[in-house]
N, C-alpha and C positions, 0 to 999 in steps of 0.2 A: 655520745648519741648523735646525731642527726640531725637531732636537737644539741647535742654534744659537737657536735659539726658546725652548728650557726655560730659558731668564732670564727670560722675561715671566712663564710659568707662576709658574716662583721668584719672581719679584716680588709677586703675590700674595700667598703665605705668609708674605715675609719681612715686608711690611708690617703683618701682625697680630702677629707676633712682636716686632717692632720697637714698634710700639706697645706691647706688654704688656711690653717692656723700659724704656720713656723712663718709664709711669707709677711702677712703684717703682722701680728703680734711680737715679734720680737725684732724689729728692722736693725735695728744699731746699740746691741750689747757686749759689753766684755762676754770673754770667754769666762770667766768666774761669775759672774751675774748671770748668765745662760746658762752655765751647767748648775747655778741654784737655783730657777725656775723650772728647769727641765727635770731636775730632782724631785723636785716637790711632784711634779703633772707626773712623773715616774712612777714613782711610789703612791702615789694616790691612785692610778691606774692598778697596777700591781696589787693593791688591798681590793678592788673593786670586780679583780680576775677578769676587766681588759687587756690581757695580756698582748694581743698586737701591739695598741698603742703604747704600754710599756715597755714592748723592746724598742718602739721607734724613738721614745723618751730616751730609752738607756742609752741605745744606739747614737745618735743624734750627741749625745754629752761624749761619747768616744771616737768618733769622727772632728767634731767642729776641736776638738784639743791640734794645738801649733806641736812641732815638735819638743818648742822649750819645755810646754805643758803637759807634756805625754802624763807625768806623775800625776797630773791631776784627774784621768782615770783608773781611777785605784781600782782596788779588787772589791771594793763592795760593787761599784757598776760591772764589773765583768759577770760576778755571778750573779746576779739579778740580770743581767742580761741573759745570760746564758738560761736560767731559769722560766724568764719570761719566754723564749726560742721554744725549752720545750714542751710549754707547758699550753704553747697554742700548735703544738706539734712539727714545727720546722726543727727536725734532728742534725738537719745538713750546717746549720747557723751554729745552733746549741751545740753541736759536739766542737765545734770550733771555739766559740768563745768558754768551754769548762776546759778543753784544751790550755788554754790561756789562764787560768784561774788556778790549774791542779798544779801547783808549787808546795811545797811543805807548809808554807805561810799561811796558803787559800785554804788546803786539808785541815788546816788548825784553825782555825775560824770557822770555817765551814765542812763538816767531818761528812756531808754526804754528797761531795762532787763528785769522788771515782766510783760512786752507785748511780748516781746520774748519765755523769761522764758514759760507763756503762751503757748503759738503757741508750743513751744516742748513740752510740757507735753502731748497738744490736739493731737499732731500727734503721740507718745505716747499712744494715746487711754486714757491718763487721767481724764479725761472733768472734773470731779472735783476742783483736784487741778486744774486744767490750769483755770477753770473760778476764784478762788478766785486770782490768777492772773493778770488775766486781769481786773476782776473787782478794785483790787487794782491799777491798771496800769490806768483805766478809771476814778475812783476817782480822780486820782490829773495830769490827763493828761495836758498840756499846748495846742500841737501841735493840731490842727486839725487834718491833716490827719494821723496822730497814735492814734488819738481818735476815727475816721471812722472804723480801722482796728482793734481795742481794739472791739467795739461795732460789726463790723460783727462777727468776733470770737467768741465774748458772745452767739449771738443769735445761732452761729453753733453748740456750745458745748452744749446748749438746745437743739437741733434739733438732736444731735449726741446721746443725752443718750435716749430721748423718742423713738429715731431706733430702739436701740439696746434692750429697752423694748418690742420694739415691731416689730420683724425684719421682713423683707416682704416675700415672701411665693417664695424662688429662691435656687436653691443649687451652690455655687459657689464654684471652686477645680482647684489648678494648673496644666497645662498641665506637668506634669513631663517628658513624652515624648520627647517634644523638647525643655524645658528652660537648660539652662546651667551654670545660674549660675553670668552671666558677664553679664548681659544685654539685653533682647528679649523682643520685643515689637512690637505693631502694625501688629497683623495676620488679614489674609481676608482667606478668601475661593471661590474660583475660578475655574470650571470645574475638581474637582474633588482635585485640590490641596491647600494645605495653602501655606502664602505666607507671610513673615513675615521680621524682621529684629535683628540685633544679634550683638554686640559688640565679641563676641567668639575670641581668635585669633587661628589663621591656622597653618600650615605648614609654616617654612620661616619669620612668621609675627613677628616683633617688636615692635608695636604696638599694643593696643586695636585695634580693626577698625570697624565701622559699615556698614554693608555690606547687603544686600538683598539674602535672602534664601527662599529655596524653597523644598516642600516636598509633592513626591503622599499620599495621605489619602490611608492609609492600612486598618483600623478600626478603629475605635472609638479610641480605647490605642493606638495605633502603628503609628509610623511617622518615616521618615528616612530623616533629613534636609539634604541638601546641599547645599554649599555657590554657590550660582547661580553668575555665573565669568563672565558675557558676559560685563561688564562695567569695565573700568577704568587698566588695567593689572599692572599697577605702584604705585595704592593704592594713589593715588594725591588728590583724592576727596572723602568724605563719601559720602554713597545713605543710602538712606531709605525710609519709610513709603509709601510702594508699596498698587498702588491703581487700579487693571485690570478692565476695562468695563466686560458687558456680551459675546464678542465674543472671549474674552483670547488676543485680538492681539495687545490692546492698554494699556502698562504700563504709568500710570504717578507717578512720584518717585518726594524725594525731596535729592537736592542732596549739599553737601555744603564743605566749606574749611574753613582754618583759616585766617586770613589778619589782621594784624597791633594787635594780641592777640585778636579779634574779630571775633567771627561767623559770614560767611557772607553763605545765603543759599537761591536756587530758586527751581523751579518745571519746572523736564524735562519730558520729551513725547519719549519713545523708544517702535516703532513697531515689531510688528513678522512677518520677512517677509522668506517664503519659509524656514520656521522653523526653523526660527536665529533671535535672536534679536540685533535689531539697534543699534549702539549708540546712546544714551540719546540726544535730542535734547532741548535746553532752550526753553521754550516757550517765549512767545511776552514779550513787556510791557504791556499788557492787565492784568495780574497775575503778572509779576515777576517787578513792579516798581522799577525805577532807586533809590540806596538809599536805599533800603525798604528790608526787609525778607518776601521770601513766602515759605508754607512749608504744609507738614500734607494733600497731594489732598485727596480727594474723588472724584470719577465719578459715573454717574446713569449707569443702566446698559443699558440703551439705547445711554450709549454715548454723549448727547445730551447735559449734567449740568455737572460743574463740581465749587467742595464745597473746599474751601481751607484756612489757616489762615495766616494772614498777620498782621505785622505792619507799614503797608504801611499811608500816611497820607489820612485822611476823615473817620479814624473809631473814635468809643470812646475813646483809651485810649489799651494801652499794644498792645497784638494780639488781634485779631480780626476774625469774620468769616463773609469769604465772599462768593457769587458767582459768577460764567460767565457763560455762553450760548456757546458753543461749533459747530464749523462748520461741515461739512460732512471729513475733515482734521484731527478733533479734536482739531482744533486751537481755543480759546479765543479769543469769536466778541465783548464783553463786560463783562462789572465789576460793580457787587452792593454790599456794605456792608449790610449786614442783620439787620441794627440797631438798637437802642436799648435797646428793648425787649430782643435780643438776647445776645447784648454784652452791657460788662460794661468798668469801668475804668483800669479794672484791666485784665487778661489777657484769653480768649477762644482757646481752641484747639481742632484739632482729631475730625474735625466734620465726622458724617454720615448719609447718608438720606435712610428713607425706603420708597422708592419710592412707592410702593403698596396703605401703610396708611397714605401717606404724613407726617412724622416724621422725624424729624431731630432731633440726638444725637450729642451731645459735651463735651467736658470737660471746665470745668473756676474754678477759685480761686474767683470770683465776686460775687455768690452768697451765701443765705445759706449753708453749707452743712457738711458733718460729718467730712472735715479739707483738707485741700489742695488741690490737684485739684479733684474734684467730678463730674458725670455724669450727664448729664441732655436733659431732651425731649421736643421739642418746636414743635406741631403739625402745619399745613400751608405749604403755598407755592406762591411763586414770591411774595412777600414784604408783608405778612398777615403771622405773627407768632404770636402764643399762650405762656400768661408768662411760662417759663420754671419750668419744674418742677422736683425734684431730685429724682431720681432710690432708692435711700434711700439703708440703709443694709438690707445685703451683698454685693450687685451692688457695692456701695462705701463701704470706709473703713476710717481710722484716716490718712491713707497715701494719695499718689497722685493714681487716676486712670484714666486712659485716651483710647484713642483707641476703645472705644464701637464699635463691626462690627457683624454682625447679620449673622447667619448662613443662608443660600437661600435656604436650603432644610430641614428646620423645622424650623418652627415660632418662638418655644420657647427653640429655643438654639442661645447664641451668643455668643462672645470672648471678652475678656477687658484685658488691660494693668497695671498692680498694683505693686506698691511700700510693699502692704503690707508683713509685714515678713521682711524685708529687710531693710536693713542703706544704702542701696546704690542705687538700680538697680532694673529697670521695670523687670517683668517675666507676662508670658501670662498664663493667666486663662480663661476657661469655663464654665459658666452658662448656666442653665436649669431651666427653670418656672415649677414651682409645679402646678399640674392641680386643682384647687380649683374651687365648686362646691355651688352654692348660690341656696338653693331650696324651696320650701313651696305648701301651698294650700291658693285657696281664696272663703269665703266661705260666703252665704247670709244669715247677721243677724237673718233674719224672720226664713226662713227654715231649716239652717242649713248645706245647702245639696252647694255640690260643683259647683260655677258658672263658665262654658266656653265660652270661649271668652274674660273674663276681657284682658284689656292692663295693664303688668307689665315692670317698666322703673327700672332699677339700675341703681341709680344716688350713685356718691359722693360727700356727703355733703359740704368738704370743697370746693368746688368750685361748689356746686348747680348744676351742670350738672349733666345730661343722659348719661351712660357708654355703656350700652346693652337694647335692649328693647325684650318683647317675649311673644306673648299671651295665656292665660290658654288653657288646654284642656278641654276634658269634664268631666275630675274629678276635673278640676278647680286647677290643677296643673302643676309649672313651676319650668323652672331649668335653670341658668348662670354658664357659665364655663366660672372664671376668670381666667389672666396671673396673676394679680399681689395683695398682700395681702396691702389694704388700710388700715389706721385705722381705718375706719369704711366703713358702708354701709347704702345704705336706698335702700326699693322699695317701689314705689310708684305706688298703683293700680287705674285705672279708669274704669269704664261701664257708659253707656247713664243708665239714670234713678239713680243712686247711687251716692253717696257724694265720691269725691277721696281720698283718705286714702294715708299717707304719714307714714312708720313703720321704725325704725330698724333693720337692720340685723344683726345678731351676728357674732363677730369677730371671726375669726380662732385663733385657740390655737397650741401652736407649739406640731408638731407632731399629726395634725388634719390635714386632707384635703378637710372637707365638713361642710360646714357654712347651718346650717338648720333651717330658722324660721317658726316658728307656726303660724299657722291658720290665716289668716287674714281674719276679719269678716266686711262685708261691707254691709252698712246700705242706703238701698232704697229708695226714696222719689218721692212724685208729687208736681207741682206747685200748691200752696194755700191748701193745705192738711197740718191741724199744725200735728207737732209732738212733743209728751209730751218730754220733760228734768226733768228724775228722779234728786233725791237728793240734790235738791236748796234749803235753807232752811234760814228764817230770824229770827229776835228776834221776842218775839210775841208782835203783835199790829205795830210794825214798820218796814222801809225798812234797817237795816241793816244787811247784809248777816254776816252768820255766816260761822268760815275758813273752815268746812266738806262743804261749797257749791264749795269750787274753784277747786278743781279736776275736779268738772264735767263742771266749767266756762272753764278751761283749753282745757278740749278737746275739747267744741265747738268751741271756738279761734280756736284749730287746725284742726276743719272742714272750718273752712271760710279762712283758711291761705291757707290749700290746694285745696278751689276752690274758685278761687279770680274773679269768674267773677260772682257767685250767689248775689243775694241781699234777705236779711231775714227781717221777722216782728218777734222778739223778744216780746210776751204777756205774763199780769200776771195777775192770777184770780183768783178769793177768794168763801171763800165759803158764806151759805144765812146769818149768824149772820152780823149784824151792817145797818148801810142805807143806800141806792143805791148810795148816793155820798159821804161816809166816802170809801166805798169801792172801790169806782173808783179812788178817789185819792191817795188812799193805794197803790191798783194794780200797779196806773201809777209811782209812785215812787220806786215800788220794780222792774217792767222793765226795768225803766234809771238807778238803780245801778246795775243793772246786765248789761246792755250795758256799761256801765260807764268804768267796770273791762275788758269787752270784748276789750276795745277801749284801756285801758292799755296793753295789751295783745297784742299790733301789728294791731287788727283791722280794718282797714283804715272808717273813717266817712264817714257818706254815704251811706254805704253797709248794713246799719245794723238800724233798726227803733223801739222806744220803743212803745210799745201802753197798757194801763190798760185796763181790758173789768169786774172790780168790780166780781159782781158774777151773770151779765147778761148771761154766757154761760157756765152753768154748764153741765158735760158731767154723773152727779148720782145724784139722788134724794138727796136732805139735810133730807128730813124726811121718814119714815116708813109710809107703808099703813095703820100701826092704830094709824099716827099722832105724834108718838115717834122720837126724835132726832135721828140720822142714822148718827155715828162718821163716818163710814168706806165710807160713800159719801160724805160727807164734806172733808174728805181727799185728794178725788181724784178730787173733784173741786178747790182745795186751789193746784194748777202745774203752772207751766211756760213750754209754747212751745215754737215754734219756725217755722215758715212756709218761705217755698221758693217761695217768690215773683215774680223773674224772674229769669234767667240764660242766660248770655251772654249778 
């Protein structure tokens, strides 16, 4: 959290302290006498989940060792070293020193380095190495839940490289403007200004501190923070992750201390009243439960909802997101977890709703995605969410990114929070959706000539829904302007009278911005009118299809896939050679294996009926008006159609 983040901040401070500790406390020691002090201050850090200063503990015991001494950093300081790197999130350090540890010896003392190992490599951006990691780590895992974590990790480092194959159609770039360096995270934009939060230290400051900052929007590049001072004058408490309604006058912050070497953190409510704001008010126990952490608000900008993560008890597991309903006060009348579609065992934050399109954005470590905390969009509202699904790259990275907040005066501009670049510390980045362009024509079989009015639906396949829907003009031509580049696409055409056609869309190619498929040609029909199916073909004299007939079996499959409420007669007819009932039995045989294939084909029984008609209903003479054999009618009598029985 953010609050999960004020280690980085703390890191900081402790290293100057630390420093101004090693110079006189320890002037003229053995190397054995130091590395037993620095063990104790190690490990005593390390229980206390100071993790900077116990890697500087571990650190410091494997550096000051002479060559002679090298043995005397053994592998307990490696991996506690290695552990302490990442567990204040420096992957770059940590995958070096599990590097150093993953020996057969360190694996047998220590059985969860190459899940570790793993996990740094993937935040790393390695996903190679880090899968044959984890895969080794999954092989001979004991534990269940490091085998849970071994297995989600695998599937992300799959999901992380086909991204990065295929990255989604967004330009993402740091605000250099206002990062500093130390810490910024969680920006909004608010009646003209941002509004964010900052570890920075000040004037006076001895500490890291994280503090609430605020900046007029000059343009687009240009921003002038100031640490916004109206809370706290003594620095007793951290604030952050500023969340304004739409009228500017209602801040909810989260604001927290330290107690017993523990974060303890709630969500306060400070007003603007007659152009001052309030001091921070806690809100109820409705949000801030006795025991529990709440943190990360959101509010709609009618005020009215307000989105926040807790680990309070009745969610899944870790943080959690939840809501409340909000009085004409802004006080919290009630509380629901979103569950568990939304959340998992493991931990959600930094939610955001767009209220307009009913979307909710979050951050979690719980599901797939390209390595620590990842963004994700669960469409719904009041207790009906959609499975989440991941922003994919560049939105995410191999780091953590958290904070998703959507710009209010352009759709496809929004802000996020990323670790990437960085061994320490969030910085605020902005994204912009590339205007992507999905167009075509759709055009009648017979004619040729362009049909208007068809209905065309852009669906995505991986989850079989409708994205956009748009109907042709009268060149019979349509065009989708997408946000976001999917790995694929389909459009799917309909008109009354024609069979609905279900195509491809060709994918965007990086540094394309216009996806253009060709012609789509749509084929007419009436009920009980057969229509012949070219290039069916069997062995002669019997029904076994031969493999040049299944391309065209194939498509008809994908005519009765794409209209699942028609029902067909499937007939087969031969020409005048043989006797009226060698040939009926023939026919009816080579229908049912062409239904037969259909039926393997997805099919559903039922839909689809074989019937033989011998060479009772020839559509060409079999012979010549002076009596001679006539091949090129025998031809055209020897087809299989197919007629539409009913619809609907």
């Amino acid at each position: 959290m953010p609050i999960l983040r004020l280690q980085y901040a703390q890191g900081y401070n402790m290293k100057k302290l630390l420093l101004y500790f090693f110079l006189f406390a320890f002037p003229a020691v053995s190397f054995g006498q130091a590395s037993k002090n620095y063990k104790t201050l190690a490990d005593s850090a390390f229980n206390r989940q100071e993790y900077y200063a116990a890697a500087y503990y571990y650190k410091h015991i494997a550096d000051a060792a002479t060559p002679s001494k090298k043995e005397a950093v053994n592998l307990y300081v490696t991996y506690k070293l290695a552990e302490s790197y990442r567990l204040y999130k420096d992957y770059t350090d940590a995958a070096i020193w599990y590097a150093k540890a993953n020996t057969p010896e360190g694996v047998k003392q220590y059985p969860q380095i190459p899940l570790w190992y793993g996990v740094s490599l993937q935040a790393n951006g390695k996903y190679q190495e880090a899968l044959e990691q984890l895969n080794l780590f999954a092989g001979s895992a004991a534990d269940d839940k490091y085998l849970a974590i071994a297995k989600k990790e695998i599937a992300s480092c799959g999901y992380a490289m086909k991204q990065m194959e295929n990255p989604r159609a967004v330009d993402v770039s740091p605000l250099v403007f206002l990062n500093k360096d130390q810490g910024d995270y969680a920006l909004s934009v608010n009646l003209g200004r941002y509004w964010f939060t900052s570890s920075r230290m000040v004037e006076k400051d001895k500490f890291y501190t994280n503090r609430i900052y605020s900046s007029a929007i000059l343009d687009s590049t240009k921003a002038l923070a100031t640490n916004f001072n109206a809370f706290d004058k003594e620095g007793q408490f951290e604030y952050a992750t500023p969340a304004l309604d739409g009228t500017g006058n209602r801040m909810y912050l989260t604001r927290w201390y330290k107690k017993g070497g523990k974060t303890v953190s709630a969500i306060y409510l400070s007003k603007l009243v007659n152009s001052v704001w309030q001091q921070p008010e806690r809100l109820n126990n409705t949000v801030n439960a006795d025991g529990s952490n709440s943190k990360h608000p959101f509010v709609t900008p009618d005020g009215k909802r307000l989105f926040f993560s807790s680990d309070r008890p009745g969610g899944e597991g870790g943080d959690d997101i939840w809501e409340s309903d909000l009085d004409d006060y802004g006080q919290p009348t009630t509380v629901s977890n979103l569950g568990s579609t939304v959340n998992t065992i493991y931990d959600e934050q930094s939610p955001c709703y767009d209220q307009a399109n009913k979307a909710l954005f979050f951050s979690s470590t719980g599901f797939t995605g390209m390595g620590g905390f990842d963004i994700y969009r669960s469409d719904g509202d009041f207790g009906h969410w959609s499975v989440p699904s991941n922003l994919g790259y560049p939105v995410n990275s191999s780091k953590d990114d958290l904070y998703y907040n959507l710009d209010p005066n352009n759709a496809n501009k929004f802000y996020l929070s990323s670790a990437r670049g960085s061994d320490c510390c969030l910085s605020l980045f902005t994204g912009q959706y590339q205007a992507l362009y999905i167009n075509g024509k759709v055009i009648d079989c017979g004619s040729g000539k362009g049909m208007a009015g068809a209905r065309v639906l852009l669906k995505d396949p991986a989850i079989k829904r409708g994205i956009l829907a748009a109907v042709t003009d009268t060149a019979g031509s349509y065009v989708f302007k997408v946000k976001e580049k999917l790995p694929s696409y389909q459009v799917e055409i309909s008109q009354k009278g024609y069979f609905t056609k279900t195509v491809p869309a060709p994918i965007v190619r990086p540094g394309i911005d216009t996806l253009i498929n060709p012609d789509i040609c749509m084929q007419s029909y009436k009920v009980n009118v057969p229509i012949t199916v070219d290039n069916i073909y069997f062995d002669f004299g019997n029904a076994n299809l031969r493999p040049e007939s299944f391309g065209t079996l194939d498509k008809l499959a994908g005519v009765m896939i794409d209209n699942p409420k028609i029902k067909i007669e499937l007939a087969s007819h031969t020409d005048g050679i043989g006797s009226d009932a060698d040939n009926l039995k023939l026919s009816q045989k080579r229908a049912e294996a062409c239904v037969a294939y259909l039926l393997l084909k997805g099919v559903k029984q039922g839909r689809i009926t074989a019937k033989g008609y011998g060479k009772r209903m020839p559509i060409a003479p079999n012979k010549l008006p002076n009596g001679k054999d006539n091949p090129a009618g025998r031809q055209l009598n020897r087809r299989i159609t197919f007629t539409v029985k009913s619809v609907g």
